[in-house]
C-alpha atoms as a printed R data frame, in Angstrom:
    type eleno elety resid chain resno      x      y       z
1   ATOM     1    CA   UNK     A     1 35.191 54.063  99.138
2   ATOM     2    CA   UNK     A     2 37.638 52.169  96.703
3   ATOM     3    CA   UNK     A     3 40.466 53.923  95.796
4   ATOM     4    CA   UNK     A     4 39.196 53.836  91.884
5   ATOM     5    CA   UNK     A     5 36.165 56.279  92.507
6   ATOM     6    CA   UNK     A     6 37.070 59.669  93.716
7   ATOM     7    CA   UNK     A     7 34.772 61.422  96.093
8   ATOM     8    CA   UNK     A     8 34.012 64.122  93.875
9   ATOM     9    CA   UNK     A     9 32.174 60.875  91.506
10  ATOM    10    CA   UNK     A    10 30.741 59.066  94.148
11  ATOM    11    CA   UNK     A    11 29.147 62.561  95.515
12  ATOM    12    CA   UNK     A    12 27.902 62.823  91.771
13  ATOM    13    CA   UNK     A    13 26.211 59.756  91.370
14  ATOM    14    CA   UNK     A    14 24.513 59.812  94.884
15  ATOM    15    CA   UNK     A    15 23.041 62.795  93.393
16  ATOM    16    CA   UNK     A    16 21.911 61.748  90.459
17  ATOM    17    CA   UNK     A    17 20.162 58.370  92.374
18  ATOM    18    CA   UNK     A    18 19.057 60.601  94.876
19  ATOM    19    CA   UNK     A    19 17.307 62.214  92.387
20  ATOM    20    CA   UNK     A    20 15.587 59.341  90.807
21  ATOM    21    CA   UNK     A    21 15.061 58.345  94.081
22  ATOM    22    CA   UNK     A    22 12.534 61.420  94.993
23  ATOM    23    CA   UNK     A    23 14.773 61.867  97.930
24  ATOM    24    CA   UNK     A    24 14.656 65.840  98.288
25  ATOM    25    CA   UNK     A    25 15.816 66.381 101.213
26  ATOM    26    CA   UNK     A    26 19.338 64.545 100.515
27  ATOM    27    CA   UNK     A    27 19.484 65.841  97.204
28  ATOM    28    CA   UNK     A    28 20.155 69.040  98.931
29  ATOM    29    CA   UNK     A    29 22.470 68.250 101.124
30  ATOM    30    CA   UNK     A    30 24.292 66.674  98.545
31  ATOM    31    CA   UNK     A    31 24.095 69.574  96.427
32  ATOM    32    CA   UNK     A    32 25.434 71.308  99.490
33  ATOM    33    CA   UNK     A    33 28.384 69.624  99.844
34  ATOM    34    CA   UNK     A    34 29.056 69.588  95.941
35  ATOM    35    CA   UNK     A    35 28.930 73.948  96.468
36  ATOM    36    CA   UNK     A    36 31.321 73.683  99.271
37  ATOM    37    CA   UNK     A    37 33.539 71.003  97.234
38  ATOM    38    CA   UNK     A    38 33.687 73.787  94.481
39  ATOM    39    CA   UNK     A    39 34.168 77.167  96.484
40  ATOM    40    CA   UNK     A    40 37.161 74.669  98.095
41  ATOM    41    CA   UNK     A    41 37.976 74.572  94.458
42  ATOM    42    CA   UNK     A    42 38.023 78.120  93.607
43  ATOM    43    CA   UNK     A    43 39.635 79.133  96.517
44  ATOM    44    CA   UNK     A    44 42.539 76.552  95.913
45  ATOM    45    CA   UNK     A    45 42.816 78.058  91.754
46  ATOM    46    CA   UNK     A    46 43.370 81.455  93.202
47  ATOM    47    CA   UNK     A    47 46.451 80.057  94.809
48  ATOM    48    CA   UNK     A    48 47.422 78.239  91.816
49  ATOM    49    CA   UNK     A    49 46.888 74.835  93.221
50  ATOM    50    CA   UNK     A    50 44.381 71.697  92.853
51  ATOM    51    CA   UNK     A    51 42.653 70.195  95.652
52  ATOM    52    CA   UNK     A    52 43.946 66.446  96.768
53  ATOM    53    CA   UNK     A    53 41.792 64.218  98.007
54  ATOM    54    CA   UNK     A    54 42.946 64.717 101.133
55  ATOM    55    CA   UNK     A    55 41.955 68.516 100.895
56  ATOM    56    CA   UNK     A    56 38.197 67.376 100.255
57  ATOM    57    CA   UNK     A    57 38.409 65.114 103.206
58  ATOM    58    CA   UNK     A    58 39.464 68.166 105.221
59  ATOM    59    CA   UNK     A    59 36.761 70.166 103.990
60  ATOM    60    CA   UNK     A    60 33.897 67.424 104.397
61  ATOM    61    CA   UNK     A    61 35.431 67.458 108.343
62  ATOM    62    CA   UNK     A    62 35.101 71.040 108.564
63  ATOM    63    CA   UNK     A    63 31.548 71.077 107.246
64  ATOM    64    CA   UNK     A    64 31.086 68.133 110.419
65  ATOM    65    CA   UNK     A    65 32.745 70.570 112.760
66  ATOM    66    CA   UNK     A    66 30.680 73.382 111.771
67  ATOM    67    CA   UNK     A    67 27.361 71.734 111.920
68  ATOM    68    CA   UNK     A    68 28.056 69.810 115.376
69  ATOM    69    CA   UNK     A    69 28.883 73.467 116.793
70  ATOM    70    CA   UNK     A    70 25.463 74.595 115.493
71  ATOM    71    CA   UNK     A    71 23.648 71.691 116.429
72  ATOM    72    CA   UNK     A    72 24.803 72.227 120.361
73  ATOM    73    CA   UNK     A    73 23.634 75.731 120.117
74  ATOM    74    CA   UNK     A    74 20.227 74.577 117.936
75  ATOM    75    CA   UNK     A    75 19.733 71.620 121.246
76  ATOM    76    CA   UNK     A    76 20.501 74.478 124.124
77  ATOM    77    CA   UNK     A    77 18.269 76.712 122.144
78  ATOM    78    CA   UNK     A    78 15.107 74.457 122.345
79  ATOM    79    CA   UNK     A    79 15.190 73.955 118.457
80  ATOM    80    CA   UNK     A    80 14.661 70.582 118.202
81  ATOM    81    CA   UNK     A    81 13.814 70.930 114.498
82  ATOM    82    CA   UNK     A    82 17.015 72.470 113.525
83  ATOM    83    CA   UNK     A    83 18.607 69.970 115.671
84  ATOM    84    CA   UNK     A    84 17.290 67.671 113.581
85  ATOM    85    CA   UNK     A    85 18.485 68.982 110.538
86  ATOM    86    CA   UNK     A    86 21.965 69.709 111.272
87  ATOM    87    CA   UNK     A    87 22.242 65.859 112.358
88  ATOM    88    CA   UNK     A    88 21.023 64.478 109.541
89  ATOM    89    CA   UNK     A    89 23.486 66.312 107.294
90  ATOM    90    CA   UNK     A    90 26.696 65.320 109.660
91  ATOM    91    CA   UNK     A    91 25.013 62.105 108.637
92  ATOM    92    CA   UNK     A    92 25.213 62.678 105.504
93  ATOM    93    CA   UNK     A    93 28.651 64.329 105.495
94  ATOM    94    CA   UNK     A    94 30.155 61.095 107.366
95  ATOM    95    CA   UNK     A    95 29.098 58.793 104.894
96  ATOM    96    CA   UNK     A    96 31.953 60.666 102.778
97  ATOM    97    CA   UNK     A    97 34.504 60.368 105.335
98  ATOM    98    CA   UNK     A    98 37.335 57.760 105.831
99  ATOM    99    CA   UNK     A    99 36.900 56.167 109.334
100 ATOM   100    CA   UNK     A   100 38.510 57.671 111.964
101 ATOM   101    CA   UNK     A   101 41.338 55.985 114.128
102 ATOM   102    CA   UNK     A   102 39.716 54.804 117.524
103 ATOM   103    CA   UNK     A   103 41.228 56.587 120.200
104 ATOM   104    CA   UNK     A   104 43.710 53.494 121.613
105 ATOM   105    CA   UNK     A   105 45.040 53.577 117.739
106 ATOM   106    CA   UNK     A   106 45.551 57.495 117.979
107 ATOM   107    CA   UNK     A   107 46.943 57.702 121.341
108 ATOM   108    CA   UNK     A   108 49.198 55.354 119.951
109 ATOM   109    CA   UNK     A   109 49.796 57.052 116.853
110 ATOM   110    CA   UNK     A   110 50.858 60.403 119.093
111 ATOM   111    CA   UNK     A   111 53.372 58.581 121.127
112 ATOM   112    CA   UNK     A   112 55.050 57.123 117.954
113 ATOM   113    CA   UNK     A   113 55.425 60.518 116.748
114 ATOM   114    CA   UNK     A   114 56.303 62.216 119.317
115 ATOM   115    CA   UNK     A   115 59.242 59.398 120.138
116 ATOM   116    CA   UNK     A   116 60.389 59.833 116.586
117 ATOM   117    CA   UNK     A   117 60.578 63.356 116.044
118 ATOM   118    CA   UNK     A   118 62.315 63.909 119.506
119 ATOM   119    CA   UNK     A   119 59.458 65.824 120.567
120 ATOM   120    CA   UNK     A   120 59.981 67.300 124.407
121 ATOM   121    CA   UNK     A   121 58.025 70.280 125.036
122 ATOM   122    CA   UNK     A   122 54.984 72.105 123.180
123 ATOM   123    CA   UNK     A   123 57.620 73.749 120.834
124 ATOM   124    CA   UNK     A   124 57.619 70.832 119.084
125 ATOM   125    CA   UNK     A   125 54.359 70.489 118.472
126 ATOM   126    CA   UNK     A   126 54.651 71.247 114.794
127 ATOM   127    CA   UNK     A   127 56.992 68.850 114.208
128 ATOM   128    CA   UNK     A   128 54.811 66.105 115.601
129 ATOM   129    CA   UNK     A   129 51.677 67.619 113.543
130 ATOM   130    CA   UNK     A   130 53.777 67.142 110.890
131 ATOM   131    CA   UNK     A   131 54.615 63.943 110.987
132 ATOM   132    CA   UNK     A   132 50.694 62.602 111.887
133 ATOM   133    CA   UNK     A   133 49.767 64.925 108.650
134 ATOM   134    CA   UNK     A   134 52.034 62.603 106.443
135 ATOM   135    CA   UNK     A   135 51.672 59.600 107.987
136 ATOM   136    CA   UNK     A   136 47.815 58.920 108.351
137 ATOM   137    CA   UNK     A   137 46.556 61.848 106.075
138 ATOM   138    CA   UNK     A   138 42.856 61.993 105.578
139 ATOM   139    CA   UNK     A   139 42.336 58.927 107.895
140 ATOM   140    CA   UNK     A   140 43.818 61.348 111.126
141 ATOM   141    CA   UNK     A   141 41.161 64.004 112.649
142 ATOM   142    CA   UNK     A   142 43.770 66.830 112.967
143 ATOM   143    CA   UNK     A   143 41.567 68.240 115.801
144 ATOM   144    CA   UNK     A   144 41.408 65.063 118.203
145 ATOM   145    CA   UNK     A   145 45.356 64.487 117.283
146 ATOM   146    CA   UNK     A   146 45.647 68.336 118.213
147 ATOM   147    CA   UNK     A   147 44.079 67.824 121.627
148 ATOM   148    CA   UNK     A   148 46.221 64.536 122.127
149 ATOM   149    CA   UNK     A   149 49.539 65.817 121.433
150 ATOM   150    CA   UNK     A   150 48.842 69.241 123.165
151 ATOM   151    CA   UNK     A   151 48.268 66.681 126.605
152 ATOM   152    CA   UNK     A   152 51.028 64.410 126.527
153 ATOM   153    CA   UNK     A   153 53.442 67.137 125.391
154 ATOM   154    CA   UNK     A   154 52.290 68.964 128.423
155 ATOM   155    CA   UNK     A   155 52.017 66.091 130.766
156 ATOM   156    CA   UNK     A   156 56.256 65.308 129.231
């Protein structure tokens, strides 16, 4: 994604060339994620605020989260055709998101921030949170870092 065209456009146009593609099936999903992208919206308004880019990343990774949870439950259920579904929209979804940090480049992210907000103990966990959050942004899966920082602080 360049940083001229927004998410919000390039979900557009994939639409509207899905469309003229006869492509039905990611037309919906597309039109999916363009609902969530607006209750996101609506929900932000009511708190007088406008969603960053960054906030529609955070969505799109919750929509991921959401569907890999009901895909494990779809596979141990013996749907296979459900299955099927739910991975082809995290497909989907991904193609929106910013590539994630391997894991050598977030273990290494962690131990920066932990060594330069002092972290010591779980307490701080915030604090180091924090500091990921502004650092990487969008780019940073806050769930992975979670994990991350929750070990090491432990391990300190």
């Amino acid at each position: 994604m360049t940083e001229s065209t927004s998410l919000r456009a390039r979900i557009t146009d994939d639409t509207k060339t899905a469309m003229k593609a006869g492509q039905k099936e990611r037309v919906g999903a597309l039109r999916m994620i363009s609902a969530k992208i607006k209750d996101a919206d609506i929900a932000a308004r009511a708190s007088g605020k406008e969603l960053s880019e960054d906030d529609l990343i955070g969505t799109l990774r919750g929509m991921v989260k959401s569907r890999t949870d009901s895909l494990k439950m779809y596979l141990e259920g013996g749907r296979e055709d459900l299955a099927e579904k739910e991975q082809a929209e995290i497909t989907l979804i991904q193609e929106y998101l910013p590539a994630e940090m391997d894991d050598a480049a977030l273990e290494a992210a962690v131990r920066t921030a932990i060594t330069e907000t002092g972290a010591a103990t779980m307490k701080d966990m915030g604090k180091v949170m924090g500091a990921l959050k502004t650092k990487f942004g969008a780019s940073l899966d806050l769930g992975r870092a979670n994990g991350l920082v929750k070990s090491t602080l432990g391990a300190g």
